[in-house]
C-alpha positions as CSV (number, residue, x, y, z in Angstrom):
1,X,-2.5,-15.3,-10.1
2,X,-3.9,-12.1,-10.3
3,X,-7.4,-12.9,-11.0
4,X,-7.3,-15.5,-8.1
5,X,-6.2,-13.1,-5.5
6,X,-8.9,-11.1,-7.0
7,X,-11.6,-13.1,-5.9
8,X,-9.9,-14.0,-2.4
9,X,-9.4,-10.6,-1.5
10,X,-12.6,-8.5,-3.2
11,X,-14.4,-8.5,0.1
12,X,-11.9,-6.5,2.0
13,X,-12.2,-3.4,0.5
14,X,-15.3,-1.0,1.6
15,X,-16.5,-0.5,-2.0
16,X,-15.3,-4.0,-3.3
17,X,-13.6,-2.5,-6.7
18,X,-10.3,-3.3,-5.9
19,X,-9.1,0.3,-6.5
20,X,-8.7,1.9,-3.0
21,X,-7.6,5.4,-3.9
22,X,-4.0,6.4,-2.8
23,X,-3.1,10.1,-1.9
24,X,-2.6,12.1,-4.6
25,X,1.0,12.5,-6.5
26,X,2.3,15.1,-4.6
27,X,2.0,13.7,-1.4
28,X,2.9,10.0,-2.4
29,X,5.6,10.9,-4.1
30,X,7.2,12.4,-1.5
31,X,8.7,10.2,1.7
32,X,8.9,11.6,4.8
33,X,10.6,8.8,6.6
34,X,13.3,7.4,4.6
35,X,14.7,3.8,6.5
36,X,17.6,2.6,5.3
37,X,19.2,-0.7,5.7
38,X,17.8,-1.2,9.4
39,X,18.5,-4.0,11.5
40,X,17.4,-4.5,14.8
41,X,18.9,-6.8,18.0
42,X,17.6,-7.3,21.7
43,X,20.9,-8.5,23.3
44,X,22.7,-11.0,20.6
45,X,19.7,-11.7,19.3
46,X,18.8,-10.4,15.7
47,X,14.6,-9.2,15.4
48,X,14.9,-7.5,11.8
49,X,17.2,-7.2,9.2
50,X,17.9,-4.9,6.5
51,X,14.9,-3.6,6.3
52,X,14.7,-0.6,3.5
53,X,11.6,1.2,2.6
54,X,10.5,5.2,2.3
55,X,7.4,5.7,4.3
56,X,4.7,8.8,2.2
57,X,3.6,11.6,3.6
58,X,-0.1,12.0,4.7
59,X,-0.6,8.5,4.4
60,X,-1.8,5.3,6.7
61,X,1.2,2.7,6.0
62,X,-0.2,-1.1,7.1
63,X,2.5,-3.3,8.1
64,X,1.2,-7.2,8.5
65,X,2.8,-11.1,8.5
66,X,2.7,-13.7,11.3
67,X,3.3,-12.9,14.7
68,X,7.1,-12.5,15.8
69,X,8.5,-11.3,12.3
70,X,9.6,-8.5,13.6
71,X,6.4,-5.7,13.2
72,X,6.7,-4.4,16.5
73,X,10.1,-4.0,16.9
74,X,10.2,-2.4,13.3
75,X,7.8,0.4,14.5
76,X,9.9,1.0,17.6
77,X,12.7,1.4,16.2
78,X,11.1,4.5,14.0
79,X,10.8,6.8,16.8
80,X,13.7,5.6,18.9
81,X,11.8,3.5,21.4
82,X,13.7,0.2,20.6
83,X,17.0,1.5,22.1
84,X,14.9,1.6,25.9
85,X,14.7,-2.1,25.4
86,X,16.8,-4.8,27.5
87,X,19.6,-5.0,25.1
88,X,18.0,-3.2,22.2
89,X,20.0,-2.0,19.0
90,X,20.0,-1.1,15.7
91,X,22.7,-0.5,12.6
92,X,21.3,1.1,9.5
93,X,19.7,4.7,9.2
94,X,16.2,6.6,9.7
95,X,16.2,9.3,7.9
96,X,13.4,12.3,8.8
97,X,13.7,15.2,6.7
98,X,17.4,14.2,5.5
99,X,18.5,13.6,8.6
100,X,19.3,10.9,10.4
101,X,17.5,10.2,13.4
102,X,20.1,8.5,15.3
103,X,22.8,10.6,14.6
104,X,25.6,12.2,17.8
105,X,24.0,15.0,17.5
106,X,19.8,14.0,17.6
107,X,18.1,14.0,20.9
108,X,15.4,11.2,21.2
109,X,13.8,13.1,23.3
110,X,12.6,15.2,20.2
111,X,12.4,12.3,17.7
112,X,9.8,10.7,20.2
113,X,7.9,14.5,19.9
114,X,8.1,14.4,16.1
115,X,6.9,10.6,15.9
116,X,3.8,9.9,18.5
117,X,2.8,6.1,19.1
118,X,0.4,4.3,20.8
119,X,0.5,1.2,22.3
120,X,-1.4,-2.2,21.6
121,X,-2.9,-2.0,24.9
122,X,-4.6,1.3,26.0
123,X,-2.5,2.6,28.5
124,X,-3.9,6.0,29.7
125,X,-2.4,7.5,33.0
126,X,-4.7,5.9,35.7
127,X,-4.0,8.8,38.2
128,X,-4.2,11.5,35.9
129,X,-7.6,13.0,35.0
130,X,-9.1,13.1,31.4
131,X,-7.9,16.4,31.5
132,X,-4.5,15.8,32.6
133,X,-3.7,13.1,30.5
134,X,-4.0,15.0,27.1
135,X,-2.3,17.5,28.5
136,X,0.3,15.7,30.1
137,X,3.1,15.6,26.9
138,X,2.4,19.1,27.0
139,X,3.5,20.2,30.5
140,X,6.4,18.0,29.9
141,X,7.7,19.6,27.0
142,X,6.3,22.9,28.3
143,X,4.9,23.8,25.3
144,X,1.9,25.9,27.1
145,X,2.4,28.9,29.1
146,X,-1.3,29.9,29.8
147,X,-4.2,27.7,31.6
148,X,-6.3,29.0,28.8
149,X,-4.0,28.1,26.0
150,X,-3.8,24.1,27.5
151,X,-7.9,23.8,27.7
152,X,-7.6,24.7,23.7
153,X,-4.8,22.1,23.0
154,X,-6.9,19.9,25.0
155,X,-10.1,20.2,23.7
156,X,-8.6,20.5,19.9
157,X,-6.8,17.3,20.6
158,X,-9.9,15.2,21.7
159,X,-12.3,16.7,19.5
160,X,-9.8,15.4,16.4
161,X,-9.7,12.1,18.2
162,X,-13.1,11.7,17.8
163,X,-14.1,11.7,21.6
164,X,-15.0,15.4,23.0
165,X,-18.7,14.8,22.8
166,X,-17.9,11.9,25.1
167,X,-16.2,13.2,27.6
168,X,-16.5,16.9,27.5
169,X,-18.7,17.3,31.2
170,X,-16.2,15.0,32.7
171,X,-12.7,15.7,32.0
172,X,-12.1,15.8,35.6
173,X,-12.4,12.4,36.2
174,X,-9.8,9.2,35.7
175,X,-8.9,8.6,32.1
176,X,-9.1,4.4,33.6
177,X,-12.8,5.4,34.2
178,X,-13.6,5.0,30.0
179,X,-14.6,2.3,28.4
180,X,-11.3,0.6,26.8
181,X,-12.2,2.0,23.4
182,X,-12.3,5.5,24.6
183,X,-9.0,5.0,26.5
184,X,-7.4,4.1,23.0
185,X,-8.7,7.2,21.5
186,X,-7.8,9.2,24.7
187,X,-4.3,7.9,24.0
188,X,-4.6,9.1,20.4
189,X,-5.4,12.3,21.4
190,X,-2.8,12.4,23.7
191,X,-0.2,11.4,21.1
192,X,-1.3,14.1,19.0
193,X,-2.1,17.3,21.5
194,X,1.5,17.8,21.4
195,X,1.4,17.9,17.6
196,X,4.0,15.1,15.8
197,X,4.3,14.7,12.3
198,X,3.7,11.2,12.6
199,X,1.6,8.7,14.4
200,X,2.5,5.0,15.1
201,X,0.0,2.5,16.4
202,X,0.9,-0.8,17.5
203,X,-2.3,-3.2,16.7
204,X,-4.2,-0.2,18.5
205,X,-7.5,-2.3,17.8
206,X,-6.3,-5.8,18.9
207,X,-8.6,-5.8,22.7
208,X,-11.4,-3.8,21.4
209,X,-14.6,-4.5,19.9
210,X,-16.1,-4.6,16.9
211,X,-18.1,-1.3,17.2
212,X,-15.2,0.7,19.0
213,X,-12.3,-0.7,16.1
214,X,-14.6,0.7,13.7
215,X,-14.1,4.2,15.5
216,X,-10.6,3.7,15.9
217,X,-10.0,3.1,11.9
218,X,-12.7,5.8,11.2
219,X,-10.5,8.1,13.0
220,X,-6.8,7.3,11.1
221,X,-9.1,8.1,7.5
222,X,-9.6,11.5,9.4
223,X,-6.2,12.1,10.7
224,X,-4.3,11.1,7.6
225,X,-5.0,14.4,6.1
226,X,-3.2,16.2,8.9
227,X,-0.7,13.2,10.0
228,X,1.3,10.6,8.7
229,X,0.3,7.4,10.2
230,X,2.1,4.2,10.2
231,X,-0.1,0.7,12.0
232,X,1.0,-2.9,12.9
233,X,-1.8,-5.0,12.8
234,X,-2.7,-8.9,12.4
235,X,-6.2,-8.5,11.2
236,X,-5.7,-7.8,7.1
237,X,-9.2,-7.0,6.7
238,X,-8.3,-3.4,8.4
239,X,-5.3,-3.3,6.7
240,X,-7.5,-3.8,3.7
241,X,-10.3,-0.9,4.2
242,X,-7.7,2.1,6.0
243,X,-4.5,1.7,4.2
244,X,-2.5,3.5,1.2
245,X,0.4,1.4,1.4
246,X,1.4,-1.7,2.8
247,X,4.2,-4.1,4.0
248,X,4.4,-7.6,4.7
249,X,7.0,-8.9,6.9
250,X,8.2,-12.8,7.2
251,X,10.4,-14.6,9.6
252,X,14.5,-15.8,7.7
253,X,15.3,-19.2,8.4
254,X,17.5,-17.6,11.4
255,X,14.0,-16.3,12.7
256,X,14.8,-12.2,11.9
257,X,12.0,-10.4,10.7
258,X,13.1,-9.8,6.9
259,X,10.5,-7.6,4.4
260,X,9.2,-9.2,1.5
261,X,6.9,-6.9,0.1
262,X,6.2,-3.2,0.1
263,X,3.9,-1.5,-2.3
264,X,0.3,0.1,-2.5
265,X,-2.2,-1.7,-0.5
266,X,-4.6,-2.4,-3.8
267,X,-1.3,-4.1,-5.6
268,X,-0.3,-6.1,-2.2
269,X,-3.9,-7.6,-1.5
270,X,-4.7,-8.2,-5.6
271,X,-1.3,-8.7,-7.3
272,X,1.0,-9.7,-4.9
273,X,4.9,-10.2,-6.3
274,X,6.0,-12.7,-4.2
275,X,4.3,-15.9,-3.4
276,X,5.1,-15.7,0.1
277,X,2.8,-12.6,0.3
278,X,-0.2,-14.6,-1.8
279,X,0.0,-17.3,0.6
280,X,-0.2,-15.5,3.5
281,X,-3.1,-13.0,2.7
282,X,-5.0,-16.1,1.1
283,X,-4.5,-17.9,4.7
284,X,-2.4,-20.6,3.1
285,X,0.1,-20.0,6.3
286,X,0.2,-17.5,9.3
């Protein structure tokens, strides 16, 4: 089997050896999101269900399988954003530093601070400047106290989201005015102005074009040294060339999102376990 995902897959990675490097021991060795028999419902409806996995430091985890398996919900769930939902509700544990991240005593508030995410569609403010929309986390969590100290968060933020040189002589005008590449990354860099440890992104590259998803994954191989990052997205080819680890989620007969496989990216696309993950990245189904 292994040879014959071999020769499926060889074109997916940017230097076609098969052996994407992974971070280094230290860092993979060591989880900073521990998730621990997590199951998910909107209403009476179950999404996921027991999922378990511990998410590395410093490292871009891909999470992939067909459409309504239970990816985006998974995600949401991470930083507490799945509980806003109609009906929305979990059992299990997230753990974040050894503690749990629904526990009495945690405030989402802070949890959705710690873990950023962006959306699938770019969603900048469309009243708020440029300007104002990187620095809008900030005055909400007042985490500035001088004019001065928020243009240096500001332009910090969108020079490490790749878009300063962009925008830099017109920060004062609508963050709807950029192209919808640029509004992605302007919501990348406001996700990360107000500094989280990790970054979720929900198919952040699913509207956008060739030329601007390109800038979008050249930016998580930058940010990965700085941030955790964790991405939902249907197109395995990207899963392929920016991630160090991977999961692939499947629909249960009962249609919950259940995980079938979770490993390093090189073993998942060349010697996958379980058949149901060969099929699927060989396009036998999804």
């Amino acid at each position: 089997m292994e040879e014959k995902i071999n020769l499926m897959t060889q074109n997916l990675f940017k230097d076609g050896s098969m052996n994407k490097p992974v971070p280094d021991g230290t860092k993979a060795n060591k989880g900073i999101l521990d998730v621990q028999s997590l199951s998910a419902w909107y209403g009476k409806t179950l999404a996921i269900r027991n999922i378990s996995l511990n998410i590395q430091t410093q490292s871009i985890t891909a999470i992939i399988g067909p459409s309504g398996c239970g990816k985006s919900t998974f995600i949401r769930c991470l930083n507490r954003m799945h509980e806003v939902s109609h009906g929305g509700r979990t059992e299990g544990c997230i753990m974040l530093d050894g503690k749990d991240i629904y526990g009495r005593d945690t405030d989402p508030v802070v949890i959705r601070r710690r873990i950023g995410m962006v959306f699938q569609k770019p969603a900048p403010f469309p009243t708020m400047t440029i300007f104002d929309n990187v620095a809008s986390g900030l005055k909400l969590t007042k985490f500035w106290s001088r004019r001065w100290e928020l243009e240096e968060v500001v332009e910090r933020s969108l020079r490490q989201a790749a878009l300063w040189d962009e925008v830099k002589d017109k920060l004062n005008q609508s963050g709807a005015s950029l192209s919808g590449g640029q509004q992605q990354r302007l919501c990348i860099a406001r996700a990360i102005a107000i500094e989280p440890e990790i970054i979720l992104l929900d198919e952040p590259c699913s509207a956008l074009d060739p030329a601007s998803t390109l800038k979008i994954e050249d930016l998580m191989r930058s940010l990965v040294s700085e941030y955790t990052i964790v991405i939902v997205t249907h197109n395995m080819q990207q899963a392929a060339r920016v991630s160090d680890m991977a999961c692939f989620f499947l629909m249960d007969q009962d249609k919950a999102g259940i995980l079938i496989e979770y490993g390093t990216t090189s073993q998942l696309f060349t010697n996958p376990k379980d058949k149901r993950t060969e099929d699927y990245i060989t396009g036998r189904f999804g």
